[in-house]
C-alpha positions in Angstrom: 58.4 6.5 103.5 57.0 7.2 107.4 53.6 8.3 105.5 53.1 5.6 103.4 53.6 3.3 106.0 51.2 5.0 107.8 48.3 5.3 104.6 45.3 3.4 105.5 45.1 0.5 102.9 42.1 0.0 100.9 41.1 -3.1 103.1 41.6 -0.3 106.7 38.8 1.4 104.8 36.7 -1.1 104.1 36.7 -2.6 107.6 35.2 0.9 108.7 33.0 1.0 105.6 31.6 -2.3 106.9 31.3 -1.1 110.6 29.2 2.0 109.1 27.2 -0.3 107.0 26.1 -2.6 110.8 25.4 0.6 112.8 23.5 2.6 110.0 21.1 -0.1 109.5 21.0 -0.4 112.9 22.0 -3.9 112.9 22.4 -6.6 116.1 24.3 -9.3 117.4 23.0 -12.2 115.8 21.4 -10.2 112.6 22.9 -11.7 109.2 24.4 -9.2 106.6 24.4 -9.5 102.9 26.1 -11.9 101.4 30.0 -11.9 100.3 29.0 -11.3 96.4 26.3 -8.6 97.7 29.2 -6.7 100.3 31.6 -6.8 97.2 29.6 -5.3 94.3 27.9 -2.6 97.1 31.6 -1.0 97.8 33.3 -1.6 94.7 35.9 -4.0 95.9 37.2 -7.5 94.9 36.6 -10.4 96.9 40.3 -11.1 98.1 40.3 -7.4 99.8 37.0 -8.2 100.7 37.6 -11.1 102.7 40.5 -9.0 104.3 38.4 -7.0 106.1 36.0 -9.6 107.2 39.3 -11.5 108.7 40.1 -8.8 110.5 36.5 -7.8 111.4 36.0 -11.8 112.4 39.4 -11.2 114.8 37.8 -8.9 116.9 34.0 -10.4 116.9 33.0 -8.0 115.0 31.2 -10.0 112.7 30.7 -14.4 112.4 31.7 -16.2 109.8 29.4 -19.6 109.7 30.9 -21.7 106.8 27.3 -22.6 104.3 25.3 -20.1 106.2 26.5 -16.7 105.4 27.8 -13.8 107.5 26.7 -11.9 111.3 26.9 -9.8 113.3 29.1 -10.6 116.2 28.5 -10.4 119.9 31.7 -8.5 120.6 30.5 -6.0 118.1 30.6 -3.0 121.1 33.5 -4.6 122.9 35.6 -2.0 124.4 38.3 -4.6 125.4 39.5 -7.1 123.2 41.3 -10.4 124.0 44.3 -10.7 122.4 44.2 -13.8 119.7 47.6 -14.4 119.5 48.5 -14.0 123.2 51.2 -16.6 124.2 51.8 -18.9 127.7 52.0 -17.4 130.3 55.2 -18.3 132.7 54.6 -18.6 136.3 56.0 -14.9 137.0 53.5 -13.9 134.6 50.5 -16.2 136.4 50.4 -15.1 139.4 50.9 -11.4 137.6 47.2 -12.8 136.3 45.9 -13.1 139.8 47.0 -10.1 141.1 45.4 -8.4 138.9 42.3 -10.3 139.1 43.0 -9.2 142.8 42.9 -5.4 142.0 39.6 -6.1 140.4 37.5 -8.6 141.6 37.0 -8.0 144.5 35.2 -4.2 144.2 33.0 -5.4 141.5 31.9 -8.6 143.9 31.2 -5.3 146.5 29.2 -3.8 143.6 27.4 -6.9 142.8 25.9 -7.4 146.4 25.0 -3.7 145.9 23.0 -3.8 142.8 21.9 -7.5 142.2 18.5 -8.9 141.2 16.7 -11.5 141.4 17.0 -12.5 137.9 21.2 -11.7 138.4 20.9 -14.6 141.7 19.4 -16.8 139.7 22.1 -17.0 136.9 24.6 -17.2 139.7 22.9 -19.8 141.3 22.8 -22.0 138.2 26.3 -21.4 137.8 28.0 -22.9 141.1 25.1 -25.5 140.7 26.8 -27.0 137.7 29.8 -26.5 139.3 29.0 -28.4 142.3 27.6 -31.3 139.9 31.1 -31.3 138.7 33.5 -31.8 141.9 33.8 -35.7 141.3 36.2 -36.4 139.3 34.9 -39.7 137.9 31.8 -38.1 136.2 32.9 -37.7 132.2 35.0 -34.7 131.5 33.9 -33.4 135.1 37.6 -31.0 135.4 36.7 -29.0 132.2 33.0 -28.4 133.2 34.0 -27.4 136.4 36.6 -25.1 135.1 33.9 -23.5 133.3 31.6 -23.4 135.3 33.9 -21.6 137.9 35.0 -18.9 135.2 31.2 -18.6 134.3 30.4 -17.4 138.3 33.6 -14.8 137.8 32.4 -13.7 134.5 28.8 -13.5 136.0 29.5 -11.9 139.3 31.7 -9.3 137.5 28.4 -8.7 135.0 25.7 -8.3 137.6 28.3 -5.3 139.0 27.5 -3.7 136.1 30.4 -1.5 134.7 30.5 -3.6 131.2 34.4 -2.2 130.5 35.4 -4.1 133.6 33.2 -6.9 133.0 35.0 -7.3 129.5 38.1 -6.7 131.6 37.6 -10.1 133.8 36.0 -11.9 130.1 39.5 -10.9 128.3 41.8 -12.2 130.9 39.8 -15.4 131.6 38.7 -16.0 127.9 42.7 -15.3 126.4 44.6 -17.3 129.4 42.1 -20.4 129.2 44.8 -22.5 129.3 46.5 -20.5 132.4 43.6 -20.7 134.3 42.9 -24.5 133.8 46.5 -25.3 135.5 45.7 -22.4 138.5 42.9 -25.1 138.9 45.1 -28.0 138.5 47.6 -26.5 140.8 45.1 -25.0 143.6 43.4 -28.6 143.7 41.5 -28.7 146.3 37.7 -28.8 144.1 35.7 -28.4 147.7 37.1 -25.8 148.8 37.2 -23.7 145.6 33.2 -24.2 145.4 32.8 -23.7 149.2 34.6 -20.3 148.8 32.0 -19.2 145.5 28.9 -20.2 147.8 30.1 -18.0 150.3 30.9 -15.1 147.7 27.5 -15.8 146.1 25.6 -15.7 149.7 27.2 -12.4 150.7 26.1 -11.3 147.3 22.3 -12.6 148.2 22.3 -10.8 151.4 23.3 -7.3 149.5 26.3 -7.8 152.1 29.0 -5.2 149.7 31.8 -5.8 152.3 31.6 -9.0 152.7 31.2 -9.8 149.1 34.3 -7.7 148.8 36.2 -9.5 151.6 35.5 -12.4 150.7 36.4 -12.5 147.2 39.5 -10.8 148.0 40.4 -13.9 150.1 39.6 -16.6 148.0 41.9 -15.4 145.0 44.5 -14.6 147.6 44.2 -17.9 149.0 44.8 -19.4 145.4 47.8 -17.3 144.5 49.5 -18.1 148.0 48.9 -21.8 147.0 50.3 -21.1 143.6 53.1 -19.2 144.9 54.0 -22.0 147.5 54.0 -24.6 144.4 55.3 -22.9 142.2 58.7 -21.8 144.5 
């Protein structure tokens, strides 16, 4: 019984058929494959095991399903990491678990960044914490969700321009899966000026290739929101 159980099924196969298929013809994020008819008559399989394997492919971002148009590539084709779909709420143990390991990460990869950053990299994090600070009214029109984005942007940026892409997809999992745990940290922590004051500070370490700084600083400002979140949360 173990063994069946453990048998690939025909749609396991197919989902690394398909993977085969994007890499042999050296295929992109973004690139379009054949079409659903096409996929099923070149491996031989009907279209309910067919569609199967695209689910599961389209899970992980492997591949895009656009609805009329026909089916991608996905970005997350070379993730290493992926976020969990089907990842509950968090409790508030289980938050500020979230921070501290945000705190384990973080902060060495802001060191990195100051280390290794271009212009090009300044220039994305500039743009970033420049929305954000267009954002820290709270009368302008659904100003609290583009400044929560814009302030998981900088992290997913500053963790990029470090440069080690498993880590980077580390920081993207955790902030992409807990959205919704992240938008009440922000609700909690409220205090919008501070928050941004505390990024331009990261970011200007970072433009001064200042690694210990970048690194201390970093490791302050999530410390300072998980104190805050500890304190309201007890």
């Amino acid at each position: 019984m173990a063994q069946d159980v453990a048998r690939p099924s025909l749609a396991d196969a197919l989902t690394e058929r398909m993977l085969e298929l994007i890499r042999a013809d050296g295929l992109r994020p973004g690139d379009r494959l054949p079409s659903a008819r096409e996929l099923s008559q070149r491996f031989a399989v009907t279209t309910p095991t067919l569609r199967e394997a695209l689910r599961r492919l389209e899970a992980t971002g492997a591949v895009q399903l656009r609805h009329g148009s026909g089916i991608y590539v996905g970005a997350d084709l070379e993730r290493v990491v992926i976020p969990n779909p089907n990842a509950g709420a968090l409790d508030g143990e289980r938050v500020l678990h979230l921070l501290d390991a945000r705190l384990l990460i973080e902060p060495p990869l802001a060191a990195q960044a100051a280390r290794r950053s271009a212009p090009d990299d300044l220039g994305r994090l500039r743009t970033v914490l420049d929305e954000a600070g267009r954002n820290l009214d709270g009368d302008v029109p659904d100003a609290e969700a583009r400044l929560h984005e814009a302030n998981m942007a900088f992290h997913r940026a500053t963790a990029g321009v470090a440069g080690n892409s498993v880590l980077c997809e580390v920081i993207d999992s955790l902030l992409k899966v807990h959205a919704s745990e992240q938008r009440e940290i922000q609700r909690i922590f409220d205090d919008r000026t501070r928050d941004y004051e505390e990024h331009r500070a990261i970011l200007g370490a970072i433009e001064r290739g200042a690694a210990g700084e970048a690194e201390d600083l970093m490791r302050a400002h999530l410390a300072d929101v998980k104190n805050v979140i500890e304190r309201r949360l007890g």
